[in-house]
C-alpha positions as CSV (number, residue, x, y, z in Angstrom):
1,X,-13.0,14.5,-2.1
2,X,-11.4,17.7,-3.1
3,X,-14.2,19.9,-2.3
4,X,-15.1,17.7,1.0
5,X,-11.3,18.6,2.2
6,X,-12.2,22.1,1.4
7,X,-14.9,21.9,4.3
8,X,-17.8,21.7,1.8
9,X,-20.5,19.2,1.5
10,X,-21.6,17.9,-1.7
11,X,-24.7,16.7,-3.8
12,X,-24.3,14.7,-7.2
13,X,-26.9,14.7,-10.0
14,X,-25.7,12.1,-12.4
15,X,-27.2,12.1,-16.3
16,X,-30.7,11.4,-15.9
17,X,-31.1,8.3,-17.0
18,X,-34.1,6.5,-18.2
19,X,-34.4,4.0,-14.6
20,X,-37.2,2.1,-15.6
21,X,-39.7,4.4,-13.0
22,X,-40.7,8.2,-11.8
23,X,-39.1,7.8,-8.4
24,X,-35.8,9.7,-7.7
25,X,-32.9,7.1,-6.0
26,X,-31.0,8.6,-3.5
27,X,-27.5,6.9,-2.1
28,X,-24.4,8.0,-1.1
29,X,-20.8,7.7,-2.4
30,X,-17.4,8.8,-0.9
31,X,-19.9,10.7,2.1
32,X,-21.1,12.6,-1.2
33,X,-25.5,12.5,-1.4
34,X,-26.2,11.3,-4.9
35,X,-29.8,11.6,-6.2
36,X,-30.4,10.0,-9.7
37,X,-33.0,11.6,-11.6
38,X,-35.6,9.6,-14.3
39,X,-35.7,11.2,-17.5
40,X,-39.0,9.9,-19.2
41,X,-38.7,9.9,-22.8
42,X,-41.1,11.5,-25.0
43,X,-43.0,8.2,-26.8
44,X,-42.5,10.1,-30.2
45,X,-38.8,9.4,-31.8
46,X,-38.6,13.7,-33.0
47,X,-39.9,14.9,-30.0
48,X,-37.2,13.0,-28.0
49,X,-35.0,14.0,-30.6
50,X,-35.7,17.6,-30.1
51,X,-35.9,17.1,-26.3
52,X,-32.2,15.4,-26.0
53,X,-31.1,18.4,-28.5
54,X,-32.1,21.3,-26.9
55,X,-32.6,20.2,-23.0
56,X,-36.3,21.0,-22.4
57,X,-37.5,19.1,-19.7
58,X,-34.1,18.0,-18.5
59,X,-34.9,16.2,-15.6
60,X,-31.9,17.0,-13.0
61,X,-33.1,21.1,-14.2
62,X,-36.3,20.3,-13.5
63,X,-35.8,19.0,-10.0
64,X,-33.4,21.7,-9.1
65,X,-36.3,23.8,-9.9
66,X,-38.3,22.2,-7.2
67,X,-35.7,22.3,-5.0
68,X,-34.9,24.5,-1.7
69,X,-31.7,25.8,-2.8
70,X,-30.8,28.3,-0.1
71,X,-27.8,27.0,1.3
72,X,-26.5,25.7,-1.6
73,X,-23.2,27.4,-2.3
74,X,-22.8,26.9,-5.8
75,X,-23.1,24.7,-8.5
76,X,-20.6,23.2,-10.7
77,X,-21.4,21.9,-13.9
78,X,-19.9,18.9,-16.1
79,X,-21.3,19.1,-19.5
80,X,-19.5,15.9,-21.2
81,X,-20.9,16.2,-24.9
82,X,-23.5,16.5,-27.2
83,X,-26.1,19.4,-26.1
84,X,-24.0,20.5,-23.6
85,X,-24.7,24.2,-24.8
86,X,-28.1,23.9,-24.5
87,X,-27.7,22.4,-20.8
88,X,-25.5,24.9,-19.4
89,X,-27.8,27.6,-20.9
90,X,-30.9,26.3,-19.0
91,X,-28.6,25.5,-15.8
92,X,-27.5,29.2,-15.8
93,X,-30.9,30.4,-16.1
94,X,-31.9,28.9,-13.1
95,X,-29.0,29.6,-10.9
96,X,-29.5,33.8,-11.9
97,X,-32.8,33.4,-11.1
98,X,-31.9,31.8,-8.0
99,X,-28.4,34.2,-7.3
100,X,-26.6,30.8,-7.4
101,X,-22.9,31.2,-9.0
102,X,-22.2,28.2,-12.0
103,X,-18.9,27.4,-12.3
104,X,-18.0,24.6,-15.5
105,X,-15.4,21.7,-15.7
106,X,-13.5,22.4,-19.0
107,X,-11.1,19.1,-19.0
108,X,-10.3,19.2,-22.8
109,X,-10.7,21.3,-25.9
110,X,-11.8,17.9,-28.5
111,X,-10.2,18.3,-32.4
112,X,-13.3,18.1,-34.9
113,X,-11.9,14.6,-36.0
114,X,-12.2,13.2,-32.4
115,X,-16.1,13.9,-33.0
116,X,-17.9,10.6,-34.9
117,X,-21.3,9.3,-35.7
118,X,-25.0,10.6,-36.6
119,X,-24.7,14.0,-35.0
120,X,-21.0,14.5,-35.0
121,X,-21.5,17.7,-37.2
122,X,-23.6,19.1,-34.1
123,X,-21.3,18.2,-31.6
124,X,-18.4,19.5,-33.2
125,X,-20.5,23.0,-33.1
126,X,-22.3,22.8,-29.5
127,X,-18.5,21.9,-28.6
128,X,-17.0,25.4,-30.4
129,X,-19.6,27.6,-29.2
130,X,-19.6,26.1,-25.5
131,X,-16.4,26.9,-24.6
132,X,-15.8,30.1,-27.0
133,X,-19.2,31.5,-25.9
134,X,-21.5,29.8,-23.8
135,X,-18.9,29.2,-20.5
136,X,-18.6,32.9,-20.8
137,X,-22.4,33.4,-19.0
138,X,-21.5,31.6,-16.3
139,X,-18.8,32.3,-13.1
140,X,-15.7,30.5,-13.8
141,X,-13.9,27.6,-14.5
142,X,-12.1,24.8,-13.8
143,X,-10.0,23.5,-16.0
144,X,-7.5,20.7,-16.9
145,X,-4.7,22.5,-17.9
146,X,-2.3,25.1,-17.9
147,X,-3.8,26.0,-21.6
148,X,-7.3,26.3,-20.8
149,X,-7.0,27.8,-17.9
150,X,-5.4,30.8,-19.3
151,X,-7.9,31.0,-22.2
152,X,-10.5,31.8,-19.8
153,X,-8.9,33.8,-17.7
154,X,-7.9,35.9,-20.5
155,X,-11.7,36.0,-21.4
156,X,-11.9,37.8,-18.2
157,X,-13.4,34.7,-16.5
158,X,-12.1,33.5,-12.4
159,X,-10.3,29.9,-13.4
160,X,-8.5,28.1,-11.5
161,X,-6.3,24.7,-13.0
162,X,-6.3,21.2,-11.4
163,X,-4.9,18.1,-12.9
164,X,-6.9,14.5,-12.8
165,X,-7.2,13.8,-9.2
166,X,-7.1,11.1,-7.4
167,X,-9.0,9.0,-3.8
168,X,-5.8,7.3,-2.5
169,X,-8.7,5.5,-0.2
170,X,-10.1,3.7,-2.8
171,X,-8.4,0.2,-2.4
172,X,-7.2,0.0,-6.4
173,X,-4.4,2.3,-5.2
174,X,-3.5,0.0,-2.6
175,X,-2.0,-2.6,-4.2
176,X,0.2,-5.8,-2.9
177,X,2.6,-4.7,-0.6
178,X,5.5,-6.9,-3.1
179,X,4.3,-5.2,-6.1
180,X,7.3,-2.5,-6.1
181,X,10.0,-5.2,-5.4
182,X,8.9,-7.5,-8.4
183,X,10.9,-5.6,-10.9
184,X,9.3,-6.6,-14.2
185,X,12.7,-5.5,-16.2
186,X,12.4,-8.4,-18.8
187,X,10.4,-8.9,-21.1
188,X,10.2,-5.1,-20.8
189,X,6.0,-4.8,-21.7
190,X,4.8,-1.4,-22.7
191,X,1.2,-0.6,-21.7
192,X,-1.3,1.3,-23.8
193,X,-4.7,1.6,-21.4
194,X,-7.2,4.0,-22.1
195,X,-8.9,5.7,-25.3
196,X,-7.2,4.7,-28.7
197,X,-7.9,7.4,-30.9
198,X,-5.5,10.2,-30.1
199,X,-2.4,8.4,-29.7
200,X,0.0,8.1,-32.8
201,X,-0.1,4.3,-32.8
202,X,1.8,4.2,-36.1
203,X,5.0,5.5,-34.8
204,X,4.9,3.4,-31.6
205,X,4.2,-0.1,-33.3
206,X,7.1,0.7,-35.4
207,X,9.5,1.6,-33.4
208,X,8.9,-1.6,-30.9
209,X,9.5,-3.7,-34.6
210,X,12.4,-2.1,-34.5
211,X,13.2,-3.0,-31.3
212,X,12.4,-6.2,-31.6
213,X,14.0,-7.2,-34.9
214,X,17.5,-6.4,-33.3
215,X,16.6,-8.3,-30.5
216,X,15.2,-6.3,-27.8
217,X,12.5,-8.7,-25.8
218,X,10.2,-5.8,-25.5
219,X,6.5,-6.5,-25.8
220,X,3.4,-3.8,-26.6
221,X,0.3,-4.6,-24.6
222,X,-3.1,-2.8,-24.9
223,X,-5.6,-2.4,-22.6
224,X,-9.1,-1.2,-23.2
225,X,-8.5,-1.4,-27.1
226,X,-9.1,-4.3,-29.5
227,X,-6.9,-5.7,-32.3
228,X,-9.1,-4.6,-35.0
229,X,-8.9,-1.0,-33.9
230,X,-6.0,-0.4,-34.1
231,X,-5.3,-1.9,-37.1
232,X,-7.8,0.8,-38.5
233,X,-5.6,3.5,-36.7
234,X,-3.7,5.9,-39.3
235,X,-0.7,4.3,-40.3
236,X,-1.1,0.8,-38.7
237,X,-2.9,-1.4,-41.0
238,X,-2.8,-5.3,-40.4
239,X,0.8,-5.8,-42.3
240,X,2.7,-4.2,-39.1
241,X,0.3,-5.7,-36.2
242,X,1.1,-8.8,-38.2
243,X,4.9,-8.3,-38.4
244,X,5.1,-7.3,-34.6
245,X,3.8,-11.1,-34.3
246,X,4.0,-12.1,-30.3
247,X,5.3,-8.9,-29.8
248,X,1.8,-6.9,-29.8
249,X,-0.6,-8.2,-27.3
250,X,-4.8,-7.0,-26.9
251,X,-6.5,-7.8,-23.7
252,X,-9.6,-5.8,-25.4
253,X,-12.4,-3.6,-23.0
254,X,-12.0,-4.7,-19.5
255,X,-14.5,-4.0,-16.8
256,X,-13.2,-5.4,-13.9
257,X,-11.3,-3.3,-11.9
258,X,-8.8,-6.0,-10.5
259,X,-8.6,-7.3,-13.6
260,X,-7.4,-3.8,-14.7
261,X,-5.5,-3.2,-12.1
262,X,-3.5,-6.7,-12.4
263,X,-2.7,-6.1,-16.3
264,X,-1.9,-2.7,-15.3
265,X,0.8,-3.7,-12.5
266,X,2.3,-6.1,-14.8
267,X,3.4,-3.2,-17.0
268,X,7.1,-2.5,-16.7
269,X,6.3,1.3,-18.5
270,X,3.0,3.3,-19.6
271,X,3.1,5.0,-22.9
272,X,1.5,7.8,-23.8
273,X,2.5,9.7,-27.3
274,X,0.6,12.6,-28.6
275,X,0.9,15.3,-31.6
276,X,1.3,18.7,-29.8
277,X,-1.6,20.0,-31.1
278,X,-4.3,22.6,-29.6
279,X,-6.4,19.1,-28.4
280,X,-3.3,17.8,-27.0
281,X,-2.4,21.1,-25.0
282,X,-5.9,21.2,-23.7
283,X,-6.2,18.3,-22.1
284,X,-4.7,15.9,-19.3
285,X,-4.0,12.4,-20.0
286,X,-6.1,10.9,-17.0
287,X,-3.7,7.8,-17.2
288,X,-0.7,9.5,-16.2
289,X,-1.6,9.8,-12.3
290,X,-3.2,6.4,-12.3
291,X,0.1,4.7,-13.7
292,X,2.3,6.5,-11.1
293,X,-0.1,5.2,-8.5
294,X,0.5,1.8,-9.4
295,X,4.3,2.6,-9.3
296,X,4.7,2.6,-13.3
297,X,7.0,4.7,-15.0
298,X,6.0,6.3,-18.3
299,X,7.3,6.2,-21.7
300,X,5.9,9.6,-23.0
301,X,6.2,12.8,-25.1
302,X,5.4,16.4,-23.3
303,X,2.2,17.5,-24.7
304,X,-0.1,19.7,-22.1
305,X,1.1,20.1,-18.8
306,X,3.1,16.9,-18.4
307,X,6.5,19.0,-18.5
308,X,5.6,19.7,-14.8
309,X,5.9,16.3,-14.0
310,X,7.7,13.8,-15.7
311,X,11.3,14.2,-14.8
312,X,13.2,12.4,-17.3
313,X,14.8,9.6,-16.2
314,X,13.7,9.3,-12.6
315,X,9.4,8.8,-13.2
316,X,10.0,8.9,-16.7
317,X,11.4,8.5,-20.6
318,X,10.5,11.5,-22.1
319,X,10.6,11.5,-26.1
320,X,11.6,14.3,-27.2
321,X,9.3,14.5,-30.7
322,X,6.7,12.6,-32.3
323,X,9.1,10.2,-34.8
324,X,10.0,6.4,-35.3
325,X,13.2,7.6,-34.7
326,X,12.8,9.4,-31.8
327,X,10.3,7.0,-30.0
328,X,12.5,4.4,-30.9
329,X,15.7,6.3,-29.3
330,X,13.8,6.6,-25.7
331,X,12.5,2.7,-25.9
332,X,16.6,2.4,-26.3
333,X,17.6,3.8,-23.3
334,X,14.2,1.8,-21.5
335,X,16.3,-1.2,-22.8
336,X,19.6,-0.7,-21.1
337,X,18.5,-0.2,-17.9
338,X,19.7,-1.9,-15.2
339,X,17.0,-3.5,-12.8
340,X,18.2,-1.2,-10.1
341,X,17.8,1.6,-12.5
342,X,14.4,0.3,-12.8
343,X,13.1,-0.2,-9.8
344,X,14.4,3.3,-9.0
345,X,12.1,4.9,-11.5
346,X,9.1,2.7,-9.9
347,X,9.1,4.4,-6.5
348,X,9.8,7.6,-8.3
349,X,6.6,7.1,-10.0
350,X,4.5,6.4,-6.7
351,X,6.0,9.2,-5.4
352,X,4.7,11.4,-7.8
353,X,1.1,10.4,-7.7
354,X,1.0,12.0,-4.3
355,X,0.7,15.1,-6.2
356,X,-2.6,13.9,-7.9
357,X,-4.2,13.7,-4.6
358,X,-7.3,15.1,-4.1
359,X,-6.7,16.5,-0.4
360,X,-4.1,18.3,-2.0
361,X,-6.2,20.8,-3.9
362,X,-8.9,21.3,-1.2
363,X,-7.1,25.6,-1.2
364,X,-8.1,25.9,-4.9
365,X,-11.5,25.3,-4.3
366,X,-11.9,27.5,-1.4
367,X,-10.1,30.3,-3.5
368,X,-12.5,29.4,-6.5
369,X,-15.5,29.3,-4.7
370,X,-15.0,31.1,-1.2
């Protein structure tokens, strides 16, 4: 949306995916071409191991190779992980060979204990050396955060930095038109939604006991997270999931996007509490747009950018460190709000989810790109 407001059009090659066939499907979405690419495996288990490894025969390459290029502009790249060195080294070939610039999405810098299963020794290298070396062959970045983006641009790199963005057409943004006047003030329900494992769980469960055993009707939901992982979370353990008793609540993985949505809404605050480590600075917590766009305030700590736009006390609680005593402090002054209070710091959060729209950042593109 961003680079279609910047008076581009735009292709999408999703990961090839194996689609059951050899012939290339072609659709559109948000007036965006998408062609999806088949990957035929190799029959033989190494060879496809070696394949997936070091990106021969990538299939989206391969068609890009086949393609007429000329008036494409440029072409940016989102590696996600696992061989994502390898990719961007055969992308860039083809794009100097073709005197196309590459530009890369960097959206987060992962710690090596963020990395898990079979090849999570491999990742945690083609991760290092992608975005300490190999990001360095191509024309620029675009990055996530305030952090990244001057890493590169100290590498001598043109970078520019955008936050998670938003499509304010899509109808999940819409919502009821009561939703802001049904002040949710009690119980007040905390929302987890998202990825578990880089929040410190351990300090937020404890602090809501706390809470709790002096009275407060305050209730922790998670969304997109299961009981059992959590529990396995440093510091957790069954005993205090178990002590939080009706006060801990799991919906589990949802895929429905209403049904997202409605859990979501239902939230009186979104909470989001992170160790300020390198990880943490790199990043963007994608949730923290899509919670002001549903008109919920936050319940947070200031780890990458997010000094820039939580305001404390009018879109958000802001902790100020990473302790029992400190979350437990800001889940205080959550408490003794008044309902006008609280619906104040609703619209305050809608409000600032204009500035994750997409329109918005249609001039960075055009400066990035030309």
């Amino acid at each position: 949306m961003a680079l279609q407001a910047a008076g581009y059009t735009v292709g999408i090659l999703p990961k090839s995916l194996e689609l059951g066939g050899t012939e290339i499907l072609e659709t559109t979405f948000r007036g965006a071409h998408v062609w999806r690419i088949p990957q035929v495996q190799p029959r033989w288990k190494l060879r496809r191991v070696i394949q997936e490894n070091l990106k021969w025969n990538d299939a989206r390459i391969q068609w890009l190779k086949q393609t007429d290029l000329r008036h494409v502009k440029a072409i940016i790249a989102y590696t996600g992980v696992g061989a994502a060195s390898a990719f961007f080294y055969h992308l860039n070939s083809l794009c100097k060979r073709r005197g196309l610039r590459l530009f890369c999405f960097v959206v987060e810098w992962q710690a090596w204990r963020h990395f898990s299963g079979k090849q999570a020794c491999l990742n945690v290298l083609d991760s290092e050396f992608l975005r300490r070396v190999a990001l360095r062959w191509g024309d620029g970045t675009i990055t996530i955060s305030a952090f990244l983006q001057d890493y590169y641009t100290r590498a001598g790199l043109k970078s520019i930095c955008l936050p998670p963005l938003l499509d304010f057409t899509d109808p999940i943004w819409q919502g009821d038109s009561n939703s802001l006047h049904v002040a949710r003030h009690r119980p007040l329900k905390l929302l987890f939604s998202g990825s578990f494992r880089r929040e410190r769980h351990d300090v937020i469960l404890r602090a809501v006991l706390k809470m709790r055993q002096e009275g407060a009707d305050m209730i922790m939901e998670y969304l997109g997270a299961t009981r059992d992982q959590i529990e396995r979370e440093p510091g957790v353990g069954p005993q205090l999931v178990q002590a939080l008793g009706a006060g801990v609540c799991f919906h589990g993985p949802v895929d429905d996007p209403g049904s997202v949505a409605r859990i979501t809404r239902s939230a009186s605050f979104g909470v989001l509490l992170r160790d300020n480590l390198r990880w943490a600075q790199a990043c963007f917590p994608s949730k923290v747009p899509e919670f002001f766009a549903m008109g919920i305030p936050l319940v947070a700590n200031t780890s990458s950018d997010l000094m820039d736009y939580l305001c404390d006390e009018e879109n958000a609680l802001v902790c100020r460190a990473v302790t029992v005593e400190s979350f437990y402090a800001t889940l205080q002054r959550a408490w003794k709000l008044t309902e006008t209070q609280f619906k104040a710091m609703k619209l305050a959060a809608l409000k600032s989810a204009q500035r994750f729209d997409a329109r918005n950042y249609a001039k960075a593109y055009q400066q990035l790109i030309g």
